[in-house]
VOBA-1610 file (N, C-alpha, C; in pm, whole numbers, padded with zeros to 5 digits, always signed):
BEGIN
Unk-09463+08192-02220Unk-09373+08305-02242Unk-09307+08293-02378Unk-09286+08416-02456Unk-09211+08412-02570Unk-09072+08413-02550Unk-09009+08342-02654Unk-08877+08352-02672Unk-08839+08522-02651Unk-08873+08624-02698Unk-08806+08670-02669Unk-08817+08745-02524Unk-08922+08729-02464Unk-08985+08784-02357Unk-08832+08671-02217Unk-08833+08595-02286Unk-08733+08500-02200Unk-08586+08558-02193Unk-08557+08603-02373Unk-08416+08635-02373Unk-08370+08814-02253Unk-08506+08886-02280Unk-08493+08992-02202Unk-08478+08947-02075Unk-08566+08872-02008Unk-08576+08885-01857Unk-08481+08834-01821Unk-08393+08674-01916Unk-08243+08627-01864Unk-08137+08737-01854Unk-08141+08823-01971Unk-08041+08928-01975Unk-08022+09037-01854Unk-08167+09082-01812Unk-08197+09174-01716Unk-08173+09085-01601Unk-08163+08966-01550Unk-08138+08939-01477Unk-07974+08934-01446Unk-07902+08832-01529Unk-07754+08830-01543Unk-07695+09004-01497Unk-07735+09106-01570Unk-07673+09210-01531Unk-07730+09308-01381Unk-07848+09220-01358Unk-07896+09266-01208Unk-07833+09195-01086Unk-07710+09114-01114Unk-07630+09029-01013Unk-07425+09118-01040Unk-07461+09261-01135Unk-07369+09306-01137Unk-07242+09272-01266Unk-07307+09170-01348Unk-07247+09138-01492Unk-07280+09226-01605Unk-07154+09281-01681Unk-07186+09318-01811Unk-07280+09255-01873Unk-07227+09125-01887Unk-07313+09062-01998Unk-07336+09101-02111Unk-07259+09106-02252Unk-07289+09155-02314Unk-07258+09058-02443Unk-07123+08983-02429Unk-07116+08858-02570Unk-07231+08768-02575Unk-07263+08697-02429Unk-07418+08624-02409Unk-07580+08682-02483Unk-07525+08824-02387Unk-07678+08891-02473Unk-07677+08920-02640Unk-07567+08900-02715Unk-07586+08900-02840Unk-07637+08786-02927Unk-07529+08708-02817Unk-07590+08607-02861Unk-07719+08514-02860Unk-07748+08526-02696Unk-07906+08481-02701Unk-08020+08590-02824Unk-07977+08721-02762Unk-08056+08767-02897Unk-08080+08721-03055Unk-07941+08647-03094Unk-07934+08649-03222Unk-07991+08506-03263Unk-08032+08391-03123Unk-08101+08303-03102Unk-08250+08328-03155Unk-08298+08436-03101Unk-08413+08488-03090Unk-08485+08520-03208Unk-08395+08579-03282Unk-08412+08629-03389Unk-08424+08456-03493Unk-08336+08390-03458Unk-08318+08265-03581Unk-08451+08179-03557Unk-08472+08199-03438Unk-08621+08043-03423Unk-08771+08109-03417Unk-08751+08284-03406Unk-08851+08319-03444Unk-08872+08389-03286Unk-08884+08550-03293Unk-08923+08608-03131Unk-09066+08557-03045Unk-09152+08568-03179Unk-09224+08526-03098Unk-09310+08366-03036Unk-09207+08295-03118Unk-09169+08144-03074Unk-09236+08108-02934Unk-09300+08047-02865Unk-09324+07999-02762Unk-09249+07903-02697Unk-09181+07960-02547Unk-09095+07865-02486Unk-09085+07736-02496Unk-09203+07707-02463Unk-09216+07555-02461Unk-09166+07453-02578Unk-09226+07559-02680Unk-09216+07500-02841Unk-09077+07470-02860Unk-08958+07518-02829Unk-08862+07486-02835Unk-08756+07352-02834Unk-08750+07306-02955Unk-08700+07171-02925Unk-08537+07191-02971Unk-08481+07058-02928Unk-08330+07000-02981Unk-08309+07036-03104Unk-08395+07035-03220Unk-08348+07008-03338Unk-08363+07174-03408Unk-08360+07267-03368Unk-08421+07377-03390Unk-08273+07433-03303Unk-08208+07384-03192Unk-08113+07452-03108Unk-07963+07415-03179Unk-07987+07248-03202Unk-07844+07208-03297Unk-07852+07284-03429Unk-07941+07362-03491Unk-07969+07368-03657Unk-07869+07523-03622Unk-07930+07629-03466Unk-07870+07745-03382Unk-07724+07714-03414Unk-07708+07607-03328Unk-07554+07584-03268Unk-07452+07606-03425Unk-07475+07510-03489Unk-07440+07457-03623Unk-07407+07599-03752Unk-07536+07712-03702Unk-07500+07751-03789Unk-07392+07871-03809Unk-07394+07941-03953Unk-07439+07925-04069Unk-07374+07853-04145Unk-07275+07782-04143Unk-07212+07696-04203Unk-07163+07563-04211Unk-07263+07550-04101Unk-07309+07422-04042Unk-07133+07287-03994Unk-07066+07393-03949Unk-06928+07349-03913Unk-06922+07375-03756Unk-06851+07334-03677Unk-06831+07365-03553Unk-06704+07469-03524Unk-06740+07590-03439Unk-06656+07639-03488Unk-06649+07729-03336Unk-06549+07823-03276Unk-06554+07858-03109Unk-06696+07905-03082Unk-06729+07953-03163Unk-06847+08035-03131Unk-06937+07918-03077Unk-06957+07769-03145Unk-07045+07698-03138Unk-07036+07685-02946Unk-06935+07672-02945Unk-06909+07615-02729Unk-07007+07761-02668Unk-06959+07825-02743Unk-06999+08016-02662Unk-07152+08028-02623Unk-07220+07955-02786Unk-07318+07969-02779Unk-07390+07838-02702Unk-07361+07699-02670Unk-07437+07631-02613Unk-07414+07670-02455Unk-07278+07723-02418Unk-07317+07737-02263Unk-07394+07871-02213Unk-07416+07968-02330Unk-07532+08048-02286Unk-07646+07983-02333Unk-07720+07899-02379Unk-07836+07854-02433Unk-07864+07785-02291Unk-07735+07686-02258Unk-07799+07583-02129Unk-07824+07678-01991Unk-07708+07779-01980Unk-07745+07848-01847Unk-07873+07935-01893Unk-07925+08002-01998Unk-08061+08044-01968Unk-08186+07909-01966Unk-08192+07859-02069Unk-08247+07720-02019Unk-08280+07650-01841Unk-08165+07656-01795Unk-08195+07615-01655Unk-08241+07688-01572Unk-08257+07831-01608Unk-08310+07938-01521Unk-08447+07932-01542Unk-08468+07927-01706Unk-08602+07921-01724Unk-08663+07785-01658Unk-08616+07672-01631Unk-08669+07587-01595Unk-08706+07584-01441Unk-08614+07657-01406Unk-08654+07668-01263Unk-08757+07755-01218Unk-08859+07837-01310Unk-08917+07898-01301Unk-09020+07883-01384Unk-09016+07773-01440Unk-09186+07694-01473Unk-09163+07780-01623Unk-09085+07829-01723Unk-09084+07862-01857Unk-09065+07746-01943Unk-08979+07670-01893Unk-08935+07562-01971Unk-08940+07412-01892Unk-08950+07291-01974Unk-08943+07170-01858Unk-08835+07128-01904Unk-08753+07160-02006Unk-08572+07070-02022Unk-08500+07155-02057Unk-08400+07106-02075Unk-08250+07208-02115Unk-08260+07077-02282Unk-08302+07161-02383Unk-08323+07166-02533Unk-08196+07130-02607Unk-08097+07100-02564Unk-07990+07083-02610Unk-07901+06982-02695Unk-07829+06923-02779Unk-07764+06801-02783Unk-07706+06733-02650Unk-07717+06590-02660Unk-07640+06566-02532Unk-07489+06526-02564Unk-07470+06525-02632Unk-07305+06494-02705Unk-07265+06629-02761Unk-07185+06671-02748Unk-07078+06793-02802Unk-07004+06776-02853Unk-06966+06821-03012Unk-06836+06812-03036Unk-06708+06803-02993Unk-06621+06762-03033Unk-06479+06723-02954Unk-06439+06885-02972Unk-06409+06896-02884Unk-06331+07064-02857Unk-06212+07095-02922Unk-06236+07208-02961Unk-06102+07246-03103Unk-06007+07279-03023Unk-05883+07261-03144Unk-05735+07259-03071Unk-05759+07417-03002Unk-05616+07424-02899Unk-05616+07575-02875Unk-05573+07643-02906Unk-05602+07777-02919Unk-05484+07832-03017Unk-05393+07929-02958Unk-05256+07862-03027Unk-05156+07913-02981Unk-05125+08063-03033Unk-05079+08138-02978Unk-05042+08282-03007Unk-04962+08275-03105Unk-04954+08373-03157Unk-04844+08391-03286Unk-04774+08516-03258Unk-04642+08482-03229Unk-04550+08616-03207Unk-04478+08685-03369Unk-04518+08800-03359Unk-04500+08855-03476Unk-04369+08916-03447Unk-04261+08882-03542Unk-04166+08946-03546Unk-04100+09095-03557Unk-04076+09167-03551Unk-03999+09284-03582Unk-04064+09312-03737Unk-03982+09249-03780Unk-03986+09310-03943Unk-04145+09312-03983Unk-04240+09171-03917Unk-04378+09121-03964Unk-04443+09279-03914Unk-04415+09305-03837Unk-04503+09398-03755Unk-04506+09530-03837Unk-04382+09579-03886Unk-04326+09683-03965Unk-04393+09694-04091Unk-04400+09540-04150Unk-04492+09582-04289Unk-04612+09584-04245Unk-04653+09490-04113Unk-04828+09535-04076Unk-04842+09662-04071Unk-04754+09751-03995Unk-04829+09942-03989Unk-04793+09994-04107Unk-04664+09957-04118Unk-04692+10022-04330Unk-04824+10006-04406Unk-04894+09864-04427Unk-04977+09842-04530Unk-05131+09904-04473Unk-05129+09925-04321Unk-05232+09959-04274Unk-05255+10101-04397Unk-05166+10155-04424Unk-05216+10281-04487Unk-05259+10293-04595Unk-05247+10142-04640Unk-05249+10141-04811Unk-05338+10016-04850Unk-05376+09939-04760Unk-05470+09836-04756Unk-05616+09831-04872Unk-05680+09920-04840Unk-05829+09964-04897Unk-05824+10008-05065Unk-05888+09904-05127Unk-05853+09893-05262Unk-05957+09977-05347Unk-06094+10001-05202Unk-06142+10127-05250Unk-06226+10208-05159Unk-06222+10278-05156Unk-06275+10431-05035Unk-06371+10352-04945Unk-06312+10364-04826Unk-06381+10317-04729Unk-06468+10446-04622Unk-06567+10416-04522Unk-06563+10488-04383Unk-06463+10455-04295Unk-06394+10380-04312Unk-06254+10354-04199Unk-06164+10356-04258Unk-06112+10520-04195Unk-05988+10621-04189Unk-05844+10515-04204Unk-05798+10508-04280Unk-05642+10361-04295Unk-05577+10501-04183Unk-05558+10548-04136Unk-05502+10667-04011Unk-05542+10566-03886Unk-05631+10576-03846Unk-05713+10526-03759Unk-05677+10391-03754Unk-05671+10310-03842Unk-05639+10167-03847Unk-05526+10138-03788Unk-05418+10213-03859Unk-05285+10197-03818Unk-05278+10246-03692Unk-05318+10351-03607Unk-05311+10427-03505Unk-05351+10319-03426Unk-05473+10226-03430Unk-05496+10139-03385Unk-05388+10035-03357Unk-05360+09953-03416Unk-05250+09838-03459Unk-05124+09877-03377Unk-05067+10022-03405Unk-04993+10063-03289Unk-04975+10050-03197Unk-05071+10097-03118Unk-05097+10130-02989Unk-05149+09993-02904Unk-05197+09971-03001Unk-05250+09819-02963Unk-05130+09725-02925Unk-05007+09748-03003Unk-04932+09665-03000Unk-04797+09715-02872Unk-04793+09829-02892Unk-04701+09906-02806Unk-04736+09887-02689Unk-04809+09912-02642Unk-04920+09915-02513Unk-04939+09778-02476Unk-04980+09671-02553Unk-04998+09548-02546Unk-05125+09508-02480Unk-05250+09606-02558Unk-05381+09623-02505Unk-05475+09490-02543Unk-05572+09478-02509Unk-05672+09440-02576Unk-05754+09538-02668Unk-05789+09436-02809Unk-05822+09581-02891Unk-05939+09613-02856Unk-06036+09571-02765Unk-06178+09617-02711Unk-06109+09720-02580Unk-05971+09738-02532Unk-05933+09827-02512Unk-05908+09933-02565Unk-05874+09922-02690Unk-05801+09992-02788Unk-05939+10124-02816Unk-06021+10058-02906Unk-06109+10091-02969Unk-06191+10172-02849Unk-06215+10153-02720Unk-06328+10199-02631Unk-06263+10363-02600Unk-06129+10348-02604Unk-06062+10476-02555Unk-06136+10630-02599Unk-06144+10728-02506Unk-06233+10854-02535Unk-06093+10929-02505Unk-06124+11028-02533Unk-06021+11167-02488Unk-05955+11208-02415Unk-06079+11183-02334Unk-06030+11242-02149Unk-05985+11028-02118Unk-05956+10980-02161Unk-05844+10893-02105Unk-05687+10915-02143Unk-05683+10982-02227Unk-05531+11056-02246Unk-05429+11135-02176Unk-05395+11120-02144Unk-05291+11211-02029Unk-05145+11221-02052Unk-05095+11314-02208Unk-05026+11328-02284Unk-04952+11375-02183Unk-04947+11466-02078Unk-04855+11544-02003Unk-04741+11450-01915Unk-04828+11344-01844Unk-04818+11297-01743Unk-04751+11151-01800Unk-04801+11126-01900Unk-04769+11001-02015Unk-04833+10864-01949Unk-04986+10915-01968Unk-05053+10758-01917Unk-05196+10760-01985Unk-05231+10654-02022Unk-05387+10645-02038Unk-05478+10553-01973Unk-05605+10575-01933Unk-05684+10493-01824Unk-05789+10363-01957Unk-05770+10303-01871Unk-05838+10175-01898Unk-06006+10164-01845Unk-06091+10148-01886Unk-06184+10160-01762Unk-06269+10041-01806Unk-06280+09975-01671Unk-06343+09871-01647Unk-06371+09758-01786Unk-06237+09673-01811Unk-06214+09662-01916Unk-06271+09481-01846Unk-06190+09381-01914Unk-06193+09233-01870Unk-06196+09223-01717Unk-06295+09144-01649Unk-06252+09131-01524Unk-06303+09271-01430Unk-06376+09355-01536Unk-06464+09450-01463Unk-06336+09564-01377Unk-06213+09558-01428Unk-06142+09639-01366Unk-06056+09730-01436Unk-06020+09815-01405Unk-05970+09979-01455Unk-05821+10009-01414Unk-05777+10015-01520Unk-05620+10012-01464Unk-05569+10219-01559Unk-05456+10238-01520Unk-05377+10297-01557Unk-05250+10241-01648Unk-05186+10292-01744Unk-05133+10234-01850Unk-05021+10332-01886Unk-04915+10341-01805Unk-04793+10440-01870Unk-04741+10412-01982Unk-04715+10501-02017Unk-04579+10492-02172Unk-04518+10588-02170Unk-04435+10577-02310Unk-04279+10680-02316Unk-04274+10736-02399Unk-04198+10842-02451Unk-04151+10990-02514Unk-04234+10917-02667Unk-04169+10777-02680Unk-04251+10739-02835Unk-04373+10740-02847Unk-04414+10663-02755Unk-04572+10659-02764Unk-04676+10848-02728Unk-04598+10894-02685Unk-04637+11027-02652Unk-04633+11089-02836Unk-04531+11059-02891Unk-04493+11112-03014Unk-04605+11058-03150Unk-04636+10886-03103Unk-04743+10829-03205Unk-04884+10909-03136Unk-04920+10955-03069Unk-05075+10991-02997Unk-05068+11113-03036Unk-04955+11206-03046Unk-04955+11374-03110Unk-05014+11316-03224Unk-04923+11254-03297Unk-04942+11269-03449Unk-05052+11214-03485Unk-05113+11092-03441Unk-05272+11080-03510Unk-05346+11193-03417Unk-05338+11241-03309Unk-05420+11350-03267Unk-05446+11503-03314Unk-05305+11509-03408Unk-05306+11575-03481Unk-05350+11623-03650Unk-05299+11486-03670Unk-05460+11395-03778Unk-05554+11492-03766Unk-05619+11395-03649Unk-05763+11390-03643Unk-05816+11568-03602Unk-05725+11598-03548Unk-05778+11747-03548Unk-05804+11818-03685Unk-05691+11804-03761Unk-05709+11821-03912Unk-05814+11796-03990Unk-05897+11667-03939Unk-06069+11630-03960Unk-06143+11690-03954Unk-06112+11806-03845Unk-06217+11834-03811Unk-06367+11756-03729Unk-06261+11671-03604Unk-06375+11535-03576Unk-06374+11620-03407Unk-06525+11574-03373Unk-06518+11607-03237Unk-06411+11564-03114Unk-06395+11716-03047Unk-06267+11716-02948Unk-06348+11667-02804Unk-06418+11683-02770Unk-06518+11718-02624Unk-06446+11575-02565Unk-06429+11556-02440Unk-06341+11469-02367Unk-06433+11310-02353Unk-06566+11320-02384Unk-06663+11190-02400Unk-06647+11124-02545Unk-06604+11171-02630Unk-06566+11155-02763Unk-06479+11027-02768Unk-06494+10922-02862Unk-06437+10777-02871Unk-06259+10862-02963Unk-06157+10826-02939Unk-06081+10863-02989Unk-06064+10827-03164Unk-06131+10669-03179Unk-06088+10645-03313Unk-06220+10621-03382Unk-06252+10696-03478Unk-06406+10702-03531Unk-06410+10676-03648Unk-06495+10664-03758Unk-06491+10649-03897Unk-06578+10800-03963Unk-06599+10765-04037Unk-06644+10864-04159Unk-06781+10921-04085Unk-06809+10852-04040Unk-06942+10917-03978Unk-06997+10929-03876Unk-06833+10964-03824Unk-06833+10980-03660Unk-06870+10920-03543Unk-06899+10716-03542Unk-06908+10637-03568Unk-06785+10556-03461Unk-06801+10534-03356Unk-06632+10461-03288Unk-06629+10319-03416Unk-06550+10279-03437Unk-06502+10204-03501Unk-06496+10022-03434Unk-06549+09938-03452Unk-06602+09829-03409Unk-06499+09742-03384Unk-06497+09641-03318Unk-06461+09547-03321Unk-06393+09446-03477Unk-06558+09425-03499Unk-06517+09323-03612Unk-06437+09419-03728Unk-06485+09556-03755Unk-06414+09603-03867Unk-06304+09632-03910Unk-06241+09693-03758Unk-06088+09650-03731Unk-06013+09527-03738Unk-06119+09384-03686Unk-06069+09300-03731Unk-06051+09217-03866Unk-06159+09279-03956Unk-06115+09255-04071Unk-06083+09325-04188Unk-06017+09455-04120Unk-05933+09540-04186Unk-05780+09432-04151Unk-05710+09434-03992Unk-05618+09336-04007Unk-05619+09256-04057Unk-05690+09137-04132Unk-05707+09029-04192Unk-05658+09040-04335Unk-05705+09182-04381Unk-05679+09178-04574Unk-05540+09238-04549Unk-05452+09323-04383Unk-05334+09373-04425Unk-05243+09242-04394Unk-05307+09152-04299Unk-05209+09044-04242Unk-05188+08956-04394Unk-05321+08936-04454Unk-05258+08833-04639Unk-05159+08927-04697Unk-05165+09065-04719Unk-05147+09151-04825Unk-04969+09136-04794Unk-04934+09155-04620Unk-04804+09103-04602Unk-04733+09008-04580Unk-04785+08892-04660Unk-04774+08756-04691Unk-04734+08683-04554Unk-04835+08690-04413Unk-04753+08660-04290Unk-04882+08550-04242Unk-04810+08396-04224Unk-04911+08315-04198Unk-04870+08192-04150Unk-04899+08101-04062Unk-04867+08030-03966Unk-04785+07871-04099Unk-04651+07882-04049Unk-04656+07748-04091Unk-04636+07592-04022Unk-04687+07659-03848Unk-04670+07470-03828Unk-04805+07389-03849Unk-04881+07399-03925Unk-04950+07332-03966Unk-05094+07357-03841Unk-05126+07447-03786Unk-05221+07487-03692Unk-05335+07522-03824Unk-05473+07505-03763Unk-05588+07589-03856Unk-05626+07722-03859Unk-05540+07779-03743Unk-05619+07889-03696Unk-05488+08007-03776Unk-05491+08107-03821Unk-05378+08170-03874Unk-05405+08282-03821Unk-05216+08346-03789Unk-05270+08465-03678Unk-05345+08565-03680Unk-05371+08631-03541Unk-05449+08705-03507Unk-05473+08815-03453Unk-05519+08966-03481Unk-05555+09070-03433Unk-05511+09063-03296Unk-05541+08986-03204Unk-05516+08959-03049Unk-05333+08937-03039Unk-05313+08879-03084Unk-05146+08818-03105Unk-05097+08943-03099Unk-05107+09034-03150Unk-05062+09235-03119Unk-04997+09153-02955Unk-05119+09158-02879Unk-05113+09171-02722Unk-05008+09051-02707Unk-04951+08934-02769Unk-04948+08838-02671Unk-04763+08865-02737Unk-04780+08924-02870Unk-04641+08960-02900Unk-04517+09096-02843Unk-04633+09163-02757Unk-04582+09291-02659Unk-04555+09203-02558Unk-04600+09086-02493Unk-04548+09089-02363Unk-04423+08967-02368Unk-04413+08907-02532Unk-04339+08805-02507Unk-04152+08877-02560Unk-04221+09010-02645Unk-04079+09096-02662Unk-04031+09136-02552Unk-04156+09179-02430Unk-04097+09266-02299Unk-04047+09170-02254Unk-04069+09075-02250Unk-03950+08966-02147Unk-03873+08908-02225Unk-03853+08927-02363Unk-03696+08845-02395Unk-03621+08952-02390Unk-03685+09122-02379Unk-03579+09223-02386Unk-03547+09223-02240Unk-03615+09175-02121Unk-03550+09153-02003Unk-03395+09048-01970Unk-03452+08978-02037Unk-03383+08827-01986Unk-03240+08899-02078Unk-03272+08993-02180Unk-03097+08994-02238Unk-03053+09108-02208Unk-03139+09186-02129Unk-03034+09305-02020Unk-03074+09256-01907Unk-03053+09106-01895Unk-03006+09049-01747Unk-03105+09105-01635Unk-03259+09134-01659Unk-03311+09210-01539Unk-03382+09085-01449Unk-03424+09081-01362Unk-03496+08968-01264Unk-03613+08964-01312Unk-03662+08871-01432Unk-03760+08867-01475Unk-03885+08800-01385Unk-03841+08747-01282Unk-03945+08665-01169Unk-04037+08768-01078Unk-03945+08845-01074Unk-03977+08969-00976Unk-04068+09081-01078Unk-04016+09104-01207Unk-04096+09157-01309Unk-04192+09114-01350Unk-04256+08993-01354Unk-04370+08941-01391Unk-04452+08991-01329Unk-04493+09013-01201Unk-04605+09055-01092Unk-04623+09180-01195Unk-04535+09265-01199Unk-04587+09375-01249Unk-04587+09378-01405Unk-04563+09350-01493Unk-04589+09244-01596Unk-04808+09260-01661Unk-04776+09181-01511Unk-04922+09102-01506Unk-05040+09200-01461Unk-05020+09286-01386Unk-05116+09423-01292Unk-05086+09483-01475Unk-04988+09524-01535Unk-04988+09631-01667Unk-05079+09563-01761Unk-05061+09407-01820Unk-05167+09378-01911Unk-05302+09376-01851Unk-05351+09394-01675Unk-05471+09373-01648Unk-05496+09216-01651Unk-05392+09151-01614Unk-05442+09030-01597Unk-05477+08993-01440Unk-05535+08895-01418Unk-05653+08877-01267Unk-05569+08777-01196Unk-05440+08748-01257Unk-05351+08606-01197Unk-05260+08575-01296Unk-05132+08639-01170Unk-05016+08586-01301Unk-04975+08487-01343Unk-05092+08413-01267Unk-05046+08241-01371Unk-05073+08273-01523Unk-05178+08382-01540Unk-05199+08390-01696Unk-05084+08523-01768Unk-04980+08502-01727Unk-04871+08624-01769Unk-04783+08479-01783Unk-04729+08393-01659Unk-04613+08314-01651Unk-04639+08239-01818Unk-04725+08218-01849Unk-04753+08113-01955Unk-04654+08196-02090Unk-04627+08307-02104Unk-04550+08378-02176Unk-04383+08356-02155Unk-04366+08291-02041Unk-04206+08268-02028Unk-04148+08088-02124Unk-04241+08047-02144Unk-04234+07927-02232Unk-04268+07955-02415Unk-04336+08063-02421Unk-04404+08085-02560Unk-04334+08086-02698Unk-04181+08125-02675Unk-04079+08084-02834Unk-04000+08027-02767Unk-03915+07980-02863Unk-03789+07924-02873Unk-03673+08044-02799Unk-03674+08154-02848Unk-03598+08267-02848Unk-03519+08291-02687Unk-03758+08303-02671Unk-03775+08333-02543Unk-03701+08236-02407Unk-03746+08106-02468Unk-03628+08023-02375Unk-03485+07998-02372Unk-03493+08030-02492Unk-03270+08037-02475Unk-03270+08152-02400Unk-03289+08225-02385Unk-03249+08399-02294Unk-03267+08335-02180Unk-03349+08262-02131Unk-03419+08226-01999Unk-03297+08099-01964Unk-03280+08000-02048Unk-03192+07919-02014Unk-03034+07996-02011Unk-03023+08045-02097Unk-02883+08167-02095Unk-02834+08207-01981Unk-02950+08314-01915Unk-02941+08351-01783Unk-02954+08320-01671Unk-03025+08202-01646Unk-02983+08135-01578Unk-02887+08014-01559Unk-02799+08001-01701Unk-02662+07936-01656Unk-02576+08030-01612Unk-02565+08176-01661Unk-02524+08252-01615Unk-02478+08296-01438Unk-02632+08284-01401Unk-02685+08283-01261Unk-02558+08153-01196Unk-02561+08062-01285Unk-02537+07932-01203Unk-02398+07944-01166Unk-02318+07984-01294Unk-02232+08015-01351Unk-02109+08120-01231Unk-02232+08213-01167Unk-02147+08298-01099Unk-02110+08415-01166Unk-02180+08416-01309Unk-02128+08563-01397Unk-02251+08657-01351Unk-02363+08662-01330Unk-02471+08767-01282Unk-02466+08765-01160Unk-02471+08918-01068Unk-02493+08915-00917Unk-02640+08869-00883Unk-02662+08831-00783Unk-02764+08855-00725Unk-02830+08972-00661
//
């Protein structure tokens, strides 16, 4: 069997058990493509998979973990089915990179981020600096994921009612997403934009598109944030490698919503559950991890509950 005859039938299988599958299938594809499609299974050795893993810059880097545990789980499938006789792999792995901690963007940081969004592009791009910023917004207000952000169509808008639908986002599940008079006020005005474009209205239509009508990607958004995050001189100084990130939008909405709890005294224990159902998370153990995340965040938390102790807050 050919390599790529392998990468299809793993893929078609993974999503015939009800999985997207879709970071894996890029990546086995892009396997496919490096050792040659029509490569013969067998032919496949170690030194041809580390040269995979390694590259292009022959550094270890997240992607490298991403890509060996889809290499070994198709590997073992194929083996169990007479394509392959080993799992092709290194048997030692790099030591696993630090983790990275979120970066809460401040007030003011955030303010020059949607300012410069408009002024970023040093020369004529297909991606609308409208669109960018509209992005970054909403992204941040909302406290979305930006593969939330970006997927949004038309008919998920519900300007009247003040909510937009999520659909089948992380975790294969679809939530609803309220907001308020502001956010109603930022969605007129780039909707109003974009009508001005002259860009398709029809309710299947991706809301944020480029020049050539085009939904607007992942990576390009992310490295549109990248030249506005240098341009507003905003960058990690405890000595971490990783400097913040497009994602940090999300992790800096939910760590403002709970220090603005803890200092109008609301029952933040009882707010977390729901907290956790609004970002679409699958277990609020992965929300609680936000009640430790600044300094700020824990004086409010220690505050109020001396308070509590104190006898100055009711129960």
């Amino acid at each position: 069997m050919k390599v790529c005859d392998l990468v299809e039938a793993y893929i078609a299988y993974r999503r015939s058990l009800g999985e997207k599958y879709q970071s894996p299938a890029v990546i086995l594809r892009s396997f496919a493509r490096y050792i040659g499609e029509d490569k013969e299974c067998m032919s496949i050795d170690e030194k041809i998979c580390t040269a995979f893993l390694y590259s292009p810059n022959n550094t270890v880097s997240a992607s490298w973990f991403l890509r060996y545990s889809s290499l070994k789980w198709m590997f073992e499938w194929a083996i169990v089915r007479g394509y392959m006789q080993e799992v092709v792999l290194p048997k030692e792995k790099p030591k696993a990179l630090e983790h990275v901690k979120p970066y809460i963007y401040s007030a003011e940081e955030l303010k020059r981020i949607f300012e410069l969004a408009l002024s970023y592009q040093k020369n004529k791009s297909k991606t609308p600096p409208r669109c960018v910023q509209a992005i970054l917004k909403l992204t941040y207000v909302l406290g979305l994921r930006i593969s939330e952000t970006i997927s949004l169509q038309l008919k998920d808008l519900n300007l009247c009612e003040k909510y937009l639908v999520i659909r089948e986002s992380k975790f294969y599940k679809s939530r609803m997403v309220p907001f308020n008079d502001q956010v109603v006020l930022l969605l007129n005005d780039f909707l109003g934009w974009r009508k001005a474009q002259g860009w398709p209205s029809d309710n299947e239509t991706f809301v944020f598109l480029d020049k050539n009508m085009d939904r607007l990607s992942i990576d390009v958004v992310r490295n549109a944030f990248e030249r506005i995050r240098e341009m507003a001189g905003i960058k990690r100084t405890d000595g971490s490698r990783y400097q913040p990130r497009l994602h940090d939008l999300r992790h800096a909405f939910a760590v403002h919503r709970l220090t603005e709890w803890y200092r109008s005294g609301k029952d933040v224990n009882r707010l977390l559950n729901s907290l956790s159902t609004y970002l679409g998370h699958d277990h609020i153990s992965n929300t609680s991890v936000y009640l430790s995340m600044t300094d700020d965040l824990l004086s409010e938390a220690n505050d109020l509950f001396n308070a509590y102790r104190n006898g100055k807050v009711e129960t």
